[in-house]
PyMOL Python script that loads the backbone (N, CA, C, O; Angstrom):
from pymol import cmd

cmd.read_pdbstr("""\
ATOM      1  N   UNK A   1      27.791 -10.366 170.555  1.00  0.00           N
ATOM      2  CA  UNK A   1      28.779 -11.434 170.572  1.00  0.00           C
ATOM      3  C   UNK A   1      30.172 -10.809 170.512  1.00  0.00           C
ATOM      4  O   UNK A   1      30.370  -9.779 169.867  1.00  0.00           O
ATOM      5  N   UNK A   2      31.289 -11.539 171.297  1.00  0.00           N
ATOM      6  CA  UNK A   2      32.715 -10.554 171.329  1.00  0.00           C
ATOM      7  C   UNK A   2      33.163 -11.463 170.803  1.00  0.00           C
ATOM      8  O   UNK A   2      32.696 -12.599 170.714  1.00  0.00           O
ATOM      9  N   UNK A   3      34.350 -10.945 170.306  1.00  0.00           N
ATOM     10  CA  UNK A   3      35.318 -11.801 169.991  1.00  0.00           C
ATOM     11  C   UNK A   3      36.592 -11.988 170.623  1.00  0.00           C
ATOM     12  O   UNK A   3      37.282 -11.190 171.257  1.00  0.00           O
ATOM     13  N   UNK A   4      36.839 -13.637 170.220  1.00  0.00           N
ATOM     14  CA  UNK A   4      37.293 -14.114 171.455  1.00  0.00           C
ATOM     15  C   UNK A   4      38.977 -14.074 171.544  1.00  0.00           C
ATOM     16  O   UNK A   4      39.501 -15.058 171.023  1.00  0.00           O
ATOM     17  N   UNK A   5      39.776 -13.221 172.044  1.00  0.00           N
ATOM     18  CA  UNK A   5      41.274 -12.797 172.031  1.00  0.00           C
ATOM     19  C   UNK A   5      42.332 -13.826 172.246  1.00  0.00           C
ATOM     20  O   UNK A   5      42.465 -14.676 173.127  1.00  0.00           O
ATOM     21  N   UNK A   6      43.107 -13.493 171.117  1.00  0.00           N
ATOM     22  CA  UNK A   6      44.490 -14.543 170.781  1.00  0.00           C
ATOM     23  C   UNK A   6      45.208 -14.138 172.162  1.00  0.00           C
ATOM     24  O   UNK A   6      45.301 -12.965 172.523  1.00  0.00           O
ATOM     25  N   UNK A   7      45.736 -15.291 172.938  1.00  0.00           N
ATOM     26  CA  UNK A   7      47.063 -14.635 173.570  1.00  0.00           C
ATOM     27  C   UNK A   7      48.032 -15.636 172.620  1.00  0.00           C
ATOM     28  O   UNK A   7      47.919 -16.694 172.003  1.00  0.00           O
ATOM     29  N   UNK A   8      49.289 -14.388 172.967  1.00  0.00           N
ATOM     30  CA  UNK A   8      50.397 -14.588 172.301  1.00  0.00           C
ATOM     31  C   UNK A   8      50.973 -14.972 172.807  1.00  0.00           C
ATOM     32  O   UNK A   8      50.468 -15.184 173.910  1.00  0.00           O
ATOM     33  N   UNK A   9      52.660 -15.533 172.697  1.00  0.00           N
ATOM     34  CA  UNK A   9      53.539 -15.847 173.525  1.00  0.00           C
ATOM     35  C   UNK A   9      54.489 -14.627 173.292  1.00  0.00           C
ATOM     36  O   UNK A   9      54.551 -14.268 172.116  1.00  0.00           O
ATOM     37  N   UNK A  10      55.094 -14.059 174.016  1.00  0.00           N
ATOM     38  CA  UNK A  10      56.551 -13.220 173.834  1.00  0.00           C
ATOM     39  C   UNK A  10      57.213 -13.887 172.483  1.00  0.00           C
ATOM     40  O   UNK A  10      56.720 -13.365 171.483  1.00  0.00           O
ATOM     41  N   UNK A  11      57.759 -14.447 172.311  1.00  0.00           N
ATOM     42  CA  UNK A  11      58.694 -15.095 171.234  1.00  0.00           C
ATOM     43  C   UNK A  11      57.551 -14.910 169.725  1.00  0.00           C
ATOM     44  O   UNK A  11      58.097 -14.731 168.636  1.00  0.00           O
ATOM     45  N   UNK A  12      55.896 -14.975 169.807  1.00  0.00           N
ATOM     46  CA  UNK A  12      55.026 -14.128 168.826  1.00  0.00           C
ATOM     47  C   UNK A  12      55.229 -12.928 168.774  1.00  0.00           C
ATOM     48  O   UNK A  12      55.633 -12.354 167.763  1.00  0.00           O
ATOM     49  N   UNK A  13      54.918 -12.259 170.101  1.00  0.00           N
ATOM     50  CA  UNK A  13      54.441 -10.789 169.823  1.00  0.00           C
ATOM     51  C   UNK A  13      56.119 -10.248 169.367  1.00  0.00           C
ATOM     52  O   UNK A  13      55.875  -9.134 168.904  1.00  0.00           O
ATOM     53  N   UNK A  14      57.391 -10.410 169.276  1.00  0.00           N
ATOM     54  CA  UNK A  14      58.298 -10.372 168.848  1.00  0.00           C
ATOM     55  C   UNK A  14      58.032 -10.144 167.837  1.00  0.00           C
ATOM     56  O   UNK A  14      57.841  -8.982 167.477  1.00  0.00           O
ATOM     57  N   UNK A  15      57.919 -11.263 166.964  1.00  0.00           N
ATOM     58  CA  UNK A  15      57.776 -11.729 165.816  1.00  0.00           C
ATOM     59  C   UNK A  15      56.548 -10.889 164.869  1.00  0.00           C
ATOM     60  O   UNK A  15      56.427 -11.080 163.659  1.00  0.00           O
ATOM     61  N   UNK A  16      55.914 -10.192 165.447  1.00  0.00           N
ATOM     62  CA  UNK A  16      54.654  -9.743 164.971  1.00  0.00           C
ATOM     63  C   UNK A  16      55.122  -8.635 164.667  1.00  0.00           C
ATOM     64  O   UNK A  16      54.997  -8.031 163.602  1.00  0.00           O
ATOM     65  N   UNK A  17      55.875  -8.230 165.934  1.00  0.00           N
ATOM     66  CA  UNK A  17      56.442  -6.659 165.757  1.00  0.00           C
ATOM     67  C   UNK A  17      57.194  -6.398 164.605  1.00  0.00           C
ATOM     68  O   UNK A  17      56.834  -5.446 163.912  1.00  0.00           O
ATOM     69  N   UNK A  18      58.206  -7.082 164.251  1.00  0.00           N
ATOM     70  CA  UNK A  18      59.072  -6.953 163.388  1.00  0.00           C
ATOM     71  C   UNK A  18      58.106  -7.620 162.024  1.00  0.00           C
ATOM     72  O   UNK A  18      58.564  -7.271 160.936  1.00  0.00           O
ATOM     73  N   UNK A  19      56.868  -8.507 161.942  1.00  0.00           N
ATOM     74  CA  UNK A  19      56.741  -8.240 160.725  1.00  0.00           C
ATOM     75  C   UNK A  19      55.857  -6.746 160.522  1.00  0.00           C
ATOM     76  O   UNK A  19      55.656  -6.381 159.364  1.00  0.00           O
ATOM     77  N   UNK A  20      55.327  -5.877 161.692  1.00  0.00           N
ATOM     78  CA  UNK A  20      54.734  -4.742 161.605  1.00  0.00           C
ATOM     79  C   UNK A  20      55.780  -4.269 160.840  1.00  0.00           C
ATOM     80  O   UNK A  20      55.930  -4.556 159.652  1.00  0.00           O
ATOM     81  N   UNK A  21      56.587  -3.476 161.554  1.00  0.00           N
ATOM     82  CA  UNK A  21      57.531  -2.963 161.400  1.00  0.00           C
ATOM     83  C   UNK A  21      57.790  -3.418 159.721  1.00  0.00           C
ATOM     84  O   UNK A  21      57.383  -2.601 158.894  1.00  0.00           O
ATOM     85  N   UNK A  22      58.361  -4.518 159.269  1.00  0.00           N
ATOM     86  CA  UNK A  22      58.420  -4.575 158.001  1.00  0.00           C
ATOM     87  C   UNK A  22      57.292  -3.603 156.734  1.00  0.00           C
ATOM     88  O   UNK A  22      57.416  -2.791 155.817  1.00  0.00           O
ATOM     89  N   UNK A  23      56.172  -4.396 157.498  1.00  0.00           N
ATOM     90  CA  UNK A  23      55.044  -3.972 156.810  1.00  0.00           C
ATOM     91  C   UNK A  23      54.931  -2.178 156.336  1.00  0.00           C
ATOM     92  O   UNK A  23      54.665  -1.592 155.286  1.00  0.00           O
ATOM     93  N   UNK A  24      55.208  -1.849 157.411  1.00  0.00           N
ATOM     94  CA  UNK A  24      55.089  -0.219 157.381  1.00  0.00           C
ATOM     95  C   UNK A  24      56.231   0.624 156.690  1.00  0.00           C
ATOM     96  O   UNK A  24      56.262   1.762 156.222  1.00  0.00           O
ATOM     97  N   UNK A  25      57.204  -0.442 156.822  1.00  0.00           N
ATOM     98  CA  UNK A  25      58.562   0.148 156.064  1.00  0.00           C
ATOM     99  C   UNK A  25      58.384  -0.003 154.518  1.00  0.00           C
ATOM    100  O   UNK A  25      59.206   0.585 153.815  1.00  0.00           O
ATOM    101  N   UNK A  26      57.211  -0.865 153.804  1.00  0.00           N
ATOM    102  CA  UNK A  26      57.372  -1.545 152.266  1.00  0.00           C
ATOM    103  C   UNK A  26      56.049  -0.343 152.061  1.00  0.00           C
ATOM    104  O   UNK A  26      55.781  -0.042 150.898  1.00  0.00           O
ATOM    105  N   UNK A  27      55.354   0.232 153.042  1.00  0.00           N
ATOM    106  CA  UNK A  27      54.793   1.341 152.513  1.00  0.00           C
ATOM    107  C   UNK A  27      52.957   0.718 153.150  1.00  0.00           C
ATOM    108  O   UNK A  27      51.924   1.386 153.158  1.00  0.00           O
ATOM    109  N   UNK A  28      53.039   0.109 153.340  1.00  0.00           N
ATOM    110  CA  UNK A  28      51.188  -0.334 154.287  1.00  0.00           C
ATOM    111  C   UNK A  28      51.017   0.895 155.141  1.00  0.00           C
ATOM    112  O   UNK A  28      52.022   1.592 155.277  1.00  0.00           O
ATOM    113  N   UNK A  29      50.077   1.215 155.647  1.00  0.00           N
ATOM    114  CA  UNK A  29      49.540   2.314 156.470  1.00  0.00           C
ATOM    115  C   UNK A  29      49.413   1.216 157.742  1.00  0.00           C
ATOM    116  O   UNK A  29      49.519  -0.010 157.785  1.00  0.00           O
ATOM    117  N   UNK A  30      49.168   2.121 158.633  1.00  0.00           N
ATOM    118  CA  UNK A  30      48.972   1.551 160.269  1.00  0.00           C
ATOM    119  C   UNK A  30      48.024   0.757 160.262  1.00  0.00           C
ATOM    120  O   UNK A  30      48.068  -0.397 160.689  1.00  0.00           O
ATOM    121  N   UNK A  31      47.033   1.334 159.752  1.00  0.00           N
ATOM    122  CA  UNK A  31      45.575   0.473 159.793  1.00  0.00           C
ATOM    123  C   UNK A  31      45.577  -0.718 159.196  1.00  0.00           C
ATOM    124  O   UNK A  31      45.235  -1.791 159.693  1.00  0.00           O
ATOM    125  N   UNK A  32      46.009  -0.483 158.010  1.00  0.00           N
ATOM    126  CA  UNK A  32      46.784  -1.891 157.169  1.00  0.00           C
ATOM    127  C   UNK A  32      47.377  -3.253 158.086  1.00  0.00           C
ATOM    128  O   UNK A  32      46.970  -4.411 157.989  1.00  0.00           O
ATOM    129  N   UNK A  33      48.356  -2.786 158.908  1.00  0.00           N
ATOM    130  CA  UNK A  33      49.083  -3.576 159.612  1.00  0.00           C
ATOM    131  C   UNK A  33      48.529  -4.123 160.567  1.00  0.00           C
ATOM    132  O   UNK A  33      48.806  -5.260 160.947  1.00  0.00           O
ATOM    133  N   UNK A  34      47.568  -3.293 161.141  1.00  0.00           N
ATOM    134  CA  UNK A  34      46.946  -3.187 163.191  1.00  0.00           C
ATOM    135  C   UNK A  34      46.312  -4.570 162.234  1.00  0.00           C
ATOM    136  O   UNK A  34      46.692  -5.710 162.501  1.00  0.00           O
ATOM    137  N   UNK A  35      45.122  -4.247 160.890  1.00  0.00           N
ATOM    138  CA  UNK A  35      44.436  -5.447 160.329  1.00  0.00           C
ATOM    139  C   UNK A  35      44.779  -6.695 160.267  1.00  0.00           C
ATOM    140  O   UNK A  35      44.138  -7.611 160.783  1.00  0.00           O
ATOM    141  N   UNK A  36      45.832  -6.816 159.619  1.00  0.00           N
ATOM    142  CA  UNK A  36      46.698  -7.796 159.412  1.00  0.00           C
ATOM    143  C   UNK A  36      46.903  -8.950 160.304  1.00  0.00           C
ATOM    144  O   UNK A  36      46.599 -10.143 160.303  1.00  0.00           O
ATOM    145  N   UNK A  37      47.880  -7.690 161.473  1.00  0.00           N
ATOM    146  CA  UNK A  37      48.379  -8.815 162.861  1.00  0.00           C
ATOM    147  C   UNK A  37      47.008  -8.972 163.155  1.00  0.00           C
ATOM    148  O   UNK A  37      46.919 -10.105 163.629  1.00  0.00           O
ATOM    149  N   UNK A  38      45.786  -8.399 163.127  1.00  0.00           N
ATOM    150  CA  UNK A  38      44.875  -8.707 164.293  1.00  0.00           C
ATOM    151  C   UNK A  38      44.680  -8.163 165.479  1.00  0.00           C
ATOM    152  O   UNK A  38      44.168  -8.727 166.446  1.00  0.00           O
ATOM    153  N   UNK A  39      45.178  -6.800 165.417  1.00  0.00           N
ATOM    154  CA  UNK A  39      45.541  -6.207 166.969  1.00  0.00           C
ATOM    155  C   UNK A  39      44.956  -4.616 166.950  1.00  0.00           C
ATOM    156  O   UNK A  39      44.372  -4.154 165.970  1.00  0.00           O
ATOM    157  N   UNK A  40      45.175  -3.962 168.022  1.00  0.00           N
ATOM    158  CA  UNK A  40      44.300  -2.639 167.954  1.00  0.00           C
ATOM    159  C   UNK A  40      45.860  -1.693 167.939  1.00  0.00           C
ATOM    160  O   UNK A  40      46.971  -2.210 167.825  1.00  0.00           O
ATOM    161  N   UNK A  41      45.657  -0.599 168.047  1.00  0.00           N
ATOM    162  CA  UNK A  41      46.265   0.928 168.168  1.00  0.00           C
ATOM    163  C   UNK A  41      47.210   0.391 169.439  1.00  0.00           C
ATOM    164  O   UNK A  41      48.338  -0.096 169.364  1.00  0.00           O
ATOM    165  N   UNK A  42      46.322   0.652 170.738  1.00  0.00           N
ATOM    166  CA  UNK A  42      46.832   0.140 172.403  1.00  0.00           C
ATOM    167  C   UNK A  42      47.844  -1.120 172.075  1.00  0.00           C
ATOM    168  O   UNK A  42      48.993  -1.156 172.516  1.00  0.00           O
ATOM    169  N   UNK A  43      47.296  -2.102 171.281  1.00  0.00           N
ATOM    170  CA  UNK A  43      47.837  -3.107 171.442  1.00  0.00           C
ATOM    171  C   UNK A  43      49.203  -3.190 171.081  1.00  0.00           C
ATOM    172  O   UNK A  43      50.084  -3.814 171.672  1.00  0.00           O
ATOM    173  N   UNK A  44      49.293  -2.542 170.113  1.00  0.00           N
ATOM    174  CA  UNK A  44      50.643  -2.253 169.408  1.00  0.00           C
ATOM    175  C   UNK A  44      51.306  -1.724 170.335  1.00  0.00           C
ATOM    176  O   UNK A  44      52.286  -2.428 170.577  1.00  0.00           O
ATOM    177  N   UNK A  45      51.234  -0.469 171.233  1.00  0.00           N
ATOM    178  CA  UNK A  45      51.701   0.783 171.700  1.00  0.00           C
ATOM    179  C   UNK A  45      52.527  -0.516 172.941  1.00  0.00           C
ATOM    180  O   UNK A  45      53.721  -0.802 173.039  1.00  0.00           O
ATOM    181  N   UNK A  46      51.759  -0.866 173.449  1.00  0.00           N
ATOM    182  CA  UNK A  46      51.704  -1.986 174.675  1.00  0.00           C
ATOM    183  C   UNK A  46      52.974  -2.687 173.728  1.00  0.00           C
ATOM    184  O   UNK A  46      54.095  -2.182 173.776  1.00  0.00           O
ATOM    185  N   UNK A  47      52.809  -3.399 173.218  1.00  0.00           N
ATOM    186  CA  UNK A  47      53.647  -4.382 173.192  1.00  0.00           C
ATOM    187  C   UNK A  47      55.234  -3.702 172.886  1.00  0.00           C
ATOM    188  O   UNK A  47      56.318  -4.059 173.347  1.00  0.00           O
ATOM    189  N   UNK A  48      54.831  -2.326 171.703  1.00  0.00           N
ATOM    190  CA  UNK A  48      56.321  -1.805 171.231  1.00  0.00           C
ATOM    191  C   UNK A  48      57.251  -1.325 172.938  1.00  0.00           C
ATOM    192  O   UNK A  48      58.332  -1.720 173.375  1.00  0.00           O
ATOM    193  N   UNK A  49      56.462  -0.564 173.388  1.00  0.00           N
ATOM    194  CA  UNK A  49      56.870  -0.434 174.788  1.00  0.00           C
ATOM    195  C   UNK A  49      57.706  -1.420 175.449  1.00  0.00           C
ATOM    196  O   UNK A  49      58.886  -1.230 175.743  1.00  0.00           O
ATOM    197  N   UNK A  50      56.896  -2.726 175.723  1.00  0.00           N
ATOM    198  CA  UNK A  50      57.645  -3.954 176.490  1.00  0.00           C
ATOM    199  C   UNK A  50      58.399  -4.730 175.718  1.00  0.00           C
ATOM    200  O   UNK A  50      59.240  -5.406 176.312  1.00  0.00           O
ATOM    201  N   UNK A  51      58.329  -4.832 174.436  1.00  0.00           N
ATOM    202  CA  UNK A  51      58.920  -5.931 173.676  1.00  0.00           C
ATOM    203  C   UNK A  51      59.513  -5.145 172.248  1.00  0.00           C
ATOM    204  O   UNK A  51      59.808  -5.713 171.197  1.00  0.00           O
ATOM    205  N   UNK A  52      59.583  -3.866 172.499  1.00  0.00           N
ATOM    206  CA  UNK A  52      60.310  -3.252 171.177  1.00  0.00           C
ATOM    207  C   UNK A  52      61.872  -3.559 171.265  1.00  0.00           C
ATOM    208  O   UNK A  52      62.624  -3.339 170.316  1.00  0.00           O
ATOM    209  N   UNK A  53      62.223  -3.992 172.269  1.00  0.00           N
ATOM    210  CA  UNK A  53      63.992  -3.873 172.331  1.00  0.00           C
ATOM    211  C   UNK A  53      64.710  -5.153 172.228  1.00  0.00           C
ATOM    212  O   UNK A  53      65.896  -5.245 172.545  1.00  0.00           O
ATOM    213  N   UNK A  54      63.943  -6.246 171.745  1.00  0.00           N
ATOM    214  CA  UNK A  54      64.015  -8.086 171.848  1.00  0.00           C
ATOM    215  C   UNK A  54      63.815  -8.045 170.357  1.00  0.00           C
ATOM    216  O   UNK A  54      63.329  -7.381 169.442  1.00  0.00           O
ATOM    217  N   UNK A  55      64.700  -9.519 170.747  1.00  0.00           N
ATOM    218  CA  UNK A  55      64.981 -10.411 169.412  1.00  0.00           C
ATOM    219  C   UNK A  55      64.146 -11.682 169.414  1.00  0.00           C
ATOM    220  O   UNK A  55      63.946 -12.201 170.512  1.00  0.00           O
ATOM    221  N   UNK A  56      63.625 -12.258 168.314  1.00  0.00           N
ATOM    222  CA  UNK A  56      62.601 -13.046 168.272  1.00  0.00           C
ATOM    223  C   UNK A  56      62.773 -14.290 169.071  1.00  0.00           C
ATOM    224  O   UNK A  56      61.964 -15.171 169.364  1.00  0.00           O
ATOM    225  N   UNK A  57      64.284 -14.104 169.401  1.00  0.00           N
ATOM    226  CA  UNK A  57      64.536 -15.636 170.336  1.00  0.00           C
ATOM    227  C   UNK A  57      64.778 -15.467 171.933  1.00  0.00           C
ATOM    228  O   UNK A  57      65.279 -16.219 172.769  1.00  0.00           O
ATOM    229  N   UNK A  58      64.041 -13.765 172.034  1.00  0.00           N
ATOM    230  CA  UNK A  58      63.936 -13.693 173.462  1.00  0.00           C
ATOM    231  C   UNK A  58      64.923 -12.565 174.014  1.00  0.00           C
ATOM    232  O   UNK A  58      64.489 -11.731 174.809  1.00  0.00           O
ATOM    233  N   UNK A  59      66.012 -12.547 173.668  1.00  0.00           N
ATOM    234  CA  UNK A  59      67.111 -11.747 174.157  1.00  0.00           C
ATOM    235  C   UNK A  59      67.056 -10.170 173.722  1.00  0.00           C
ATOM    236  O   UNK A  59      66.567  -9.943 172.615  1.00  0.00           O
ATOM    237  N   UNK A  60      67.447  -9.233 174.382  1.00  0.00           N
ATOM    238  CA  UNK A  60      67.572  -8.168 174.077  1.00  0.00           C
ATOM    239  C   UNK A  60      68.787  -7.672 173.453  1.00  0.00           C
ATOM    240  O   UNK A  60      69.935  -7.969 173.784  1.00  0.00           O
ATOM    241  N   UNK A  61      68.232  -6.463 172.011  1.00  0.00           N
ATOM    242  CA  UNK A  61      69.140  -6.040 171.569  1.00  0.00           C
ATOM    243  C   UNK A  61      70.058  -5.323 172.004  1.00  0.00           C
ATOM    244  O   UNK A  61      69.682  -4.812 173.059  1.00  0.00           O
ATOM    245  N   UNK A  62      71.183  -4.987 171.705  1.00  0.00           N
ATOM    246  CA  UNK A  62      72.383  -4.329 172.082  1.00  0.00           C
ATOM    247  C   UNK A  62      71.543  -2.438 172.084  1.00  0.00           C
ATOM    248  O   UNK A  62      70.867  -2.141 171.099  1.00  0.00           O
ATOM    249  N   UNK A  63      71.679  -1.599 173.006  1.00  0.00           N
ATOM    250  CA  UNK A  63      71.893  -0.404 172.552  1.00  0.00           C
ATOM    251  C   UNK A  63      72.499   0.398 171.637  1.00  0.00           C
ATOM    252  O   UNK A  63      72.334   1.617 171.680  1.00  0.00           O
TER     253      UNK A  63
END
""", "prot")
cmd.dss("prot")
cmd.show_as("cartoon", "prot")
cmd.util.cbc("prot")
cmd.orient("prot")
């Protein structure tokens, strides 16, 4: 039996990122976090890639 995969919206996976990101900064380990959101290693890598440089309301941050 698989289990059956969340899609997100952009304006989530945003939002996910930055609570990763929190998470790992207050001292959680990776594995901790990947648990948490619900997501794998790839999944993370994937999203920091496309959506590491956005703000939760869509727009991209300043350089």
């Amino acid at each position: 039996m698989t289990k059956k995969r969340k899609r997100r919206k952009p304006e989530q996976i945003v939002k996910a990122l930055q609570e990763g990101e929190a998470m790992m900064a207050a001292g959680k380990t990776e594995a901790e976090v990947f648990q948490a959101l619900e997501i794998s290693v790839a999944t993370w890598g994937r999203w920091k890639k496309q959506y590491g440089g956005m703000k939760s309301d869509g727009t991209c941050l300043p350089s």
